[in-house]
Legacy VTK file of the C-alpha trace (Angstrom):
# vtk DataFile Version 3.0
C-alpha trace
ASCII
DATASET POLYDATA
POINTS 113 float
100.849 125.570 88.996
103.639 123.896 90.029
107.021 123.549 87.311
109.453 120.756 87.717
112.582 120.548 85.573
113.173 117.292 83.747
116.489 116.637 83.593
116.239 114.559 79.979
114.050 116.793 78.662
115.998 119.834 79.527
112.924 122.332 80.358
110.376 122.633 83.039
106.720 121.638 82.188
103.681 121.065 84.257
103.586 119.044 88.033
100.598 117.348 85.681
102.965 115.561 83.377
104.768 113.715 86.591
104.206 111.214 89.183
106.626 110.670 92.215
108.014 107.314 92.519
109.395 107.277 96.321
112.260 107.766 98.312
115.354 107.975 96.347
118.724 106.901 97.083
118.005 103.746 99.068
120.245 101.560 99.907
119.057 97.821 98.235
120.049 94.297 99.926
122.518 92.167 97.658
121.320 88.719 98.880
117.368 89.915 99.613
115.855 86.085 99.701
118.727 85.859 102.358
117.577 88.826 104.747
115.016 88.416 107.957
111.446 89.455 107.623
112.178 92.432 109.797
115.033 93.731 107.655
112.743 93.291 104.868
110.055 95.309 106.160
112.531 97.891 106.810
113.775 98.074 103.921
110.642 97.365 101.203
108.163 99.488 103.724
109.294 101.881 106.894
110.515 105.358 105.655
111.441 108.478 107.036
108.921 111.171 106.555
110.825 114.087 107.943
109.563 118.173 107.372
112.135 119.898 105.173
114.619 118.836 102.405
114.129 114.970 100.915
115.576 113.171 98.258
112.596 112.057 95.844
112.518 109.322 92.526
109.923 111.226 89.601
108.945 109.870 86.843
107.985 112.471 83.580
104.977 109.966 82.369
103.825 112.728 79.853
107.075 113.456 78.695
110.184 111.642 78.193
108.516 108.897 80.282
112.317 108.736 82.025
112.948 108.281 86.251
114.841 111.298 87.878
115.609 112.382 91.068
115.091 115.423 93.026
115.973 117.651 95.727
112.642 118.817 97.737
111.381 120.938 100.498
108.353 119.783 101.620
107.466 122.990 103.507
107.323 125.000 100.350
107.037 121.752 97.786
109.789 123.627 96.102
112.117 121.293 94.302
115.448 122.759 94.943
117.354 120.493 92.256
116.683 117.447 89.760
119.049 115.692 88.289
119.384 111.901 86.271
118.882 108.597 87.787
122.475 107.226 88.877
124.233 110.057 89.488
125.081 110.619 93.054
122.998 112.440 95.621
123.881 116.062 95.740
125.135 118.444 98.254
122.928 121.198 99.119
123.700 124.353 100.783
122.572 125.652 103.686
120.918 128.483 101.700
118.612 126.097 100.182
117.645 124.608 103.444
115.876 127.625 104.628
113.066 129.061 103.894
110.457 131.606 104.931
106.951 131.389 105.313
104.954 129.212 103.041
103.295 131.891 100.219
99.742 130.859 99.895
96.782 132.165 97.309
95.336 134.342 100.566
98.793 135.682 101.322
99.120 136.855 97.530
95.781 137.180 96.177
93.206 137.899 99.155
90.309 135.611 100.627
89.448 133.570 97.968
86.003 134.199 96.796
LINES 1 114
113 0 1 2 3 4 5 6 7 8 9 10 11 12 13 14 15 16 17 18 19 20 21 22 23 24 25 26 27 28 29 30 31 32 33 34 35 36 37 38 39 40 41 42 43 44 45 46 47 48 49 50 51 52 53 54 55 56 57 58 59 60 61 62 63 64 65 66 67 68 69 70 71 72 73 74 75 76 77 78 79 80 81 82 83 84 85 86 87 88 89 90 91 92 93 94 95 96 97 98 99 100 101 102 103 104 105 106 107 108 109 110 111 112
């Protein structure tokens, strides 16, 4: 089972009490009934999808019922950092942008039976 911290909450409780919510951090038109079609499909649909650290919105919908974003690798699905809506993107270390090999049940447990 996954654990992801809530930031509001202050303690980490199950993946099953959250929903992701999207890319965070993006950068929102001021005038959007102003903007061309194309910048508006950029902006409401294309996103990057890249292997390795992302910035993500979450949502604790069994808990606190409060946004937050976080800091994730998906290689390893571990989330490196959350922290509270508005507050600015952080800076991540190099360290946390590594990783080894991905441990799976059949690494740890055997051949699943």
């Amino acid at each position: 089972m996954l654990l992801i911290y809530c930031p509001y909450c202050q303690e980490e409780r199950s993946e099953l009490e959250f929903r992701g919510a999207g890319d965070a951090h993006i950068a929102r038109p001021a005038e959007i009934a102003s903007i061309s079609d194309e910048e508006f499909e950029a902006y409401f649909f294309l996103r990057d999808n890249p292997k390795g650290l992302i910035f993500e919105r979450w949502r604790h919908i069994h808990g606190c019922g409060r946004f937050f974003n976080a800091a994730r690798d998906t290689v390893t699905d571990k989330f490196i950092v959350t922290y509270k809506a508005g507050e600015p993107k952080p800076e991540i270390g190099a360290a946390a942008r590594q990783h080894g090999p991905v441990e799976t049940y059949e690494a740890v447990e055997g051949e699943a039976q």
